[in-house]
Each structure stands twice: as C-alpha cells, then as structure tokens.
TORVOLUM-747848 format. One record per residue (C-alpha): residue number from 1; residue in one letter; x, y, z. Coordinates in Angstrom, 2 decimals, decimal comma. Layout:
# residues N
+-----+------+---------+---------+---------+
! pos ! code !       x !       y !       z !
+-----+------+---------+---------+---------+
! NUM !    A !       X !       Y !       Z !
...
+-----+------+---------+---------+---------+
This chain:
# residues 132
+-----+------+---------+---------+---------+
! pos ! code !       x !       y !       z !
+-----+------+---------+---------+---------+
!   1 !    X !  -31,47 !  -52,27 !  -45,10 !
!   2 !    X !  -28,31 !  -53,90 !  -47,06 !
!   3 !    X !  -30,28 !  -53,52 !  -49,95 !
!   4 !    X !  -30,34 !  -49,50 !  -49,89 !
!   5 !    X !  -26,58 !  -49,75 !  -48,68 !
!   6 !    X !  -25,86 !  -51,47 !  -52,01 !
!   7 !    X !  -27,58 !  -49,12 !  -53,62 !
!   8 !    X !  -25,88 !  -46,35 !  -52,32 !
!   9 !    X !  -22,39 !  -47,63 !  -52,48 !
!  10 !    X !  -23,62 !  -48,71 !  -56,23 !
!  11 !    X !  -24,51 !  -44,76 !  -56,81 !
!  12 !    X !  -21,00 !  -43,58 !  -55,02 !
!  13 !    X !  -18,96 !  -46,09 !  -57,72 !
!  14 !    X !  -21,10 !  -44,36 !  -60,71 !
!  15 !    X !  -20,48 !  -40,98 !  -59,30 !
!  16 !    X !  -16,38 !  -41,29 !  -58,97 !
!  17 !    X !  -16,58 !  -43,19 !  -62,70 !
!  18 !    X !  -18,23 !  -40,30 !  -63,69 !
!  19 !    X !  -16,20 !  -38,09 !  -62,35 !
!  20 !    X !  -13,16 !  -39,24 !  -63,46 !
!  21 !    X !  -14,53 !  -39,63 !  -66,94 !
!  22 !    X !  -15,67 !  -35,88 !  -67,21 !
!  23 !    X !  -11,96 !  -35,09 !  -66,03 !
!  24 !    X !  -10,17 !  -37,47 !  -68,98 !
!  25 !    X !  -12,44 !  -35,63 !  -71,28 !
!  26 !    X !  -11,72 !  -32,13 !  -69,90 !
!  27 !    X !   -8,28 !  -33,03 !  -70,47 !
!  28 !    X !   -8,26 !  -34,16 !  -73,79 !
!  29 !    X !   -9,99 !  -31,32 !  -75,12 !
!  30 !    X !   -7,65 !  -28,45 !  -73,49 !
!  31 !    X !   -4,53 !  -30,84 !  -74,91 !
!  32 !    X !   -6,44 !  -30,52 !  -78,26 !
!  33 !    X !   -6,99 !  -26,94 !  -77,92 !
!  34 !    X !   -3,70 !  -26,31 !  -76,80 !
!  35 !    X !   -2,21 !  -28,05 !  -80,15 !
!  36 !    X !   -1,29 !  -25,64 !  -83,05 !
!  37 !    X !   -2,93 !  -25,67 !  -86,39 !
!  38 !    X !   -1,34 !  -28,57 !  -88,81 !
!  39 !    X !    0,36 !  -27,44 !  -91,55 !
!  40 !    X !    2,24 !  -28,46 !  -94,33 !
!  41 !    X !    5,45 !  -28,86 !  -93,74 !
!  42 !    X !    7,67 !  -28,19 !  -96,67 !
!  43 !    X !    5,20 !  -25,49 !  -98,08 !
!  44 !    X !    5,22 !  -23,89 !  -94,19 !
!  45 !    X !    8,95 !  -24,10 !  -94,15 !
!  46 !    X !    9,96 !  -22,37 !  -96,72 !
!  47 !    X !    7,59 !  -19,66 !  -96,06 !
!  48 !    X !    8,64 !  -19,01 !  -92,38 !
!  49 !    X !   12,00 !  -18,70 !  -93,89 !
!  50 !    X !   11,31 !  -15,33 !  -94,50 !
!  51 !    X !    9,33 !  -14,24 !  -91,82 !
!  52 !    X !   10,25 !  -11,88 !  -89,09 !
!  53 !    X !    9,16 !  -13,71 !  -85,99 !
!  54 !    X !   11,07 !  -16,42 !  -84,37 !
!  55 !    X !   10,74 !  -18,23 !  -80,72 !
!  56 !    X !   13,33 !  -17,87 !  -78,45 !
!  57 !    X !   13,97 !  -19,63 !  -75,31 !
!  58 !    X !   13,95 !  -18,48 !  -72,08 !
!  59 !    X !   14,02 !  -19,31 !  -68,78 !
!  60 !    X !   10,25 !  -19,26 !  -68,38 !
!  61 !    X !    9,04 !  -20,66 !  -71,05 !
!  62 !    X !    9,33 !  -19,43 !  -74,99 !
!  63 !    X !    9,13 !  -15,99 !  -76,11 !
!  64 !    X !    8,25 !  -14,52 !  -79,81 !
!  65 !    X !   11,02 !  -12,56 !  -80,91 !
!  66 !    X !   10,46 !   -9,64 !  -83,99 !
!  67 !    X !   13,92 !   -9,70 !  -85,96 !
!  68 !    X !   13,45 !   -6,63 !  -87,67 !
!  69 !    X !   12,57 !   -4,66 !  -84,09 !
!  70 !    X !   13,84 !   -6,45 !  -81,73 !
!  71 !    X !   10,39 !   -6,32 !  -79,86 !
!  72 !    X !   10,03 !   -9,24 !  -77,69 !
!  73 !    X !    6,52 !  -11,31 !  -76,46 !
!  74 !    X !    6,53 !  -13,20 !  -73,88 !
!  75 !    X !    2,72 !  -15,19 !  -74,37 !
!  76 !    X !    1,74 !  -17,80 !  -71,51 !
!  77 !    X !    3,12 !  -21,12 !  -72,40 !
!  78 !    X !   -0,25 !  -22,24 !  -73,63 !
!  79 !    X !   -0,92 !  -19,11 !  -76,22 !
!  80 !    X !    2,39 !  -18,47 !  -77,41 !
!  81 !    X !    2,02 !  -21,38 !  -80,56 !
!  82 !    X !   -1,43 !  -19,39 !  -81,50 !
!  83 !    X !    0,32 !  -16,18 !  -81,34 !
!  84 !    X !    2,81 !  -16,93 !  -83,40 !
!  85 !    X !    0,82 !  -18,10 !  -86,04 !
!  86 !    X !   -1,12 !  -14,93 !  -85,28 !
!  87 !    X !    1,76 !  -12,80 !  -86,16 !
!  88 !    X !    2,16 !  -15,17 !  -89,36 !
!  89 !    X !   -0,79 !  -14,62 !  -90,73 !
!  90 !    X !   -0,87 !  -11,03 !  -89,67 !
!  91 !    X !    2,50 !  -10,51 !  -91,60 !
!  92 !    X !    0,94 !  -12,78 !  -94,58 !
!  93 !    X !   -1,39 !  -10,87 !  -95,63 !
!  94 !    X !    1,34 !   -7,60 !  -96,62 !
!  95 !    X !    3,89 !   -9,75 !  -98,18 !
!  96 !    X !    2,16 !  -12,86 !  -99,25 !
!  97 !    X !   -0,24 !  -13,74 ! -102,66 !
!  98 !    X !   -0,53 !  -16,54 ! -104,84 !
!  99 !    X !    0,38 !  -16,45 ! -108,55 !
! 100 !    X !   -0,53 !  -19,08 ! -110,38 !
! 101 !    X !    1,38 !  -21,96 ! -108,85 !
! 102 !    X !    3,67 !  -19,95 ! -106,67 !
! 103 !    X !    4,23 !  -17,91 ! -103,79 !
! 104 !    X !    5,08 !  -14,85 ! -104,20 !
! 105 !    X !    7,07 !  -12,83 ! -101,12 !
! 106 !    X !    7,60 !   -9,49 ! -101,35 !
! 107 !    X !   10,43 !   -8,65 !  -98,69 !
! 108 !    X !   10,71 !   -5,14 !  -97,22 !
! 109 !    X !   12,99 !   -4,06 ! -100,00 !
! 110 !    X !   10,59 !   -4,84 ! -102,53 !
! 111 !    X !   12,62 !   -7,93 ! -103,57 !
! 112 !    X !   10,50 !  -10,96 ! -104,72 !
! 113 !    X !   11,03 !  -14,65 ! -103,91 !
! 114 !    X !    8,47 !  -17,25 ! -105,38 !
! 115 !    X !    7,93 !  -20,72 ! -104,04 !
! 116 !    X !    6,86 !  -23,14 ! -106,28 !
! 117 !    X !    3,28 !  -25,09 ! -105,04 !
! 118 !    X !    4,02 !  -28,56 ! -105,24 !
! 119 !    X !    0,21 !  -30,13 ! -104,31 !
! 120 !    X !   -3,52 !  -29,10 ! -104,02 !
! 121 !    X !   -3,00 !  -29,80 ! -100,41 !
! 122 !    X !   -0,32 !  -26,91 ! -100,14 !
! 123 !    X !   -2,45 !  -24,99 ! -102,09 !
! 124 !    X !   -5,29 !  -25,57 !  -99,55 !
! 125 !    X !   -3,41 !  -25,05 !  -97,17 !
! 126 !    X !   -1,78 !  -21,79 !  -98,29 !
! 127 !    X !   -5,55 !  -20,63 !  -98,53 !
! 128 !    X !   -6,96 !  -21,61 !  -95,20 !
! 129 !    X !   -3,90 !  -20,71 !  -92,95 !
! 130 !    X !   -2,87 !  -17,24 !  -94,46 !
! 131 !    X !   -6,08 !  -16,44 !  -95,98 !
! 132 !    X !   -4,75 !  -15,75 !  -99,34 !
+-----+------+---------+---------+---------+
C-alpha cells in the first residue's frame, strides 16, 4: 500500500514539473515571437529617416502614426512592432532600390537621397528586410 502511494505522489511531482516546464516554454516562445525582426542599426536608421510612419504614444499603448495623412493605427500592443515594419516594407518597395553600393530614396517629390552601404551585412540585410 505505501508503495503505490509513493508512486502516485512520485507521478503528481512529474506531472506539476511538467507542467510548469510546458508553461516556461510557452512563454519563451510568445516573448520570442513577440520580438521584432533585428536589424541593422545604422543602415535601418538612416533609412527610417525618411519614412512616413512613426509611433506615437498614447495612453493605451503605442499607435502608428502616417505623417503625410495623418491616419492613425492603433495595433494591439503585441502587433504594433510587426506592423510597423509592415508599413516599412510596404512603403520600401515604391521608394526604395539598391544601386550599386547605395540606397537610393526617391521621396514623393521625386528628389533622390542615396545612402552609402557600409558592409555585406547591411547589404543582407537591406535584401531580406525590404525585399529589394
């Protein structure tokens, strides 16, 4: 008899560890999810720069802001990073190519600013976030 109650209470410990492991896990993986893309910084930088979407904070949370419109997003907490590189990209592909070993921007009055591409990894970059 105390040797199935050890047993049991042996299974009940296993089945909390377990539990609480498949929690940490969960856990990690929507924090991981939840993170943005990496980029490089000083390429990334100087590109936003020019873009027309900016956060803005609110009471809420953070909202995506169009400067040219004025048209406002408000994106749960948890989207509103992927959105916003959404809108990036979205707005990269118009005004965005690669010439030789610059960006080239094309602003909306057809005025050009090139950004010089300083390392392969920018270059990689510039390729496998904006798709250019």
């Amino acid at each position: 008899m105390s040797e199935e109650k050890s047993e049991a209470s042996l299974v009940k410990k296993v089945f909390i560890f377990a539990l609480l492991f498949g929690f940490l896990v969960m856990g990690v993986l929507a924090m991981k999810r939840a993170l943005p893309e990496p980029k490089e910084e000083r390429i990334y930088k100087a590109i936003k720069v020019y873009s027309p979407y900016k956060l803005e904070k609110r009471i809420g949370g953070l909202s995506i802001i169009n400067t040219k419109t004025d048209e406002k997003e408000k994106p749960s907490s948890a989207e509103v990073l992927y959105r916003l590189d959404e809108l990036d990209k979205e707005w990269a592909k118009e005004h965005l190519s690669v010439e030789g070993s610059d960006v080239v921007i094309v602003r909306d009055n057809n005025e050009t600013v090139k950004i010089l591409i300083q390392t392969p990894q920018e270059r990689a970059f510039i390729k496998s976030f904006f798709g250019i």
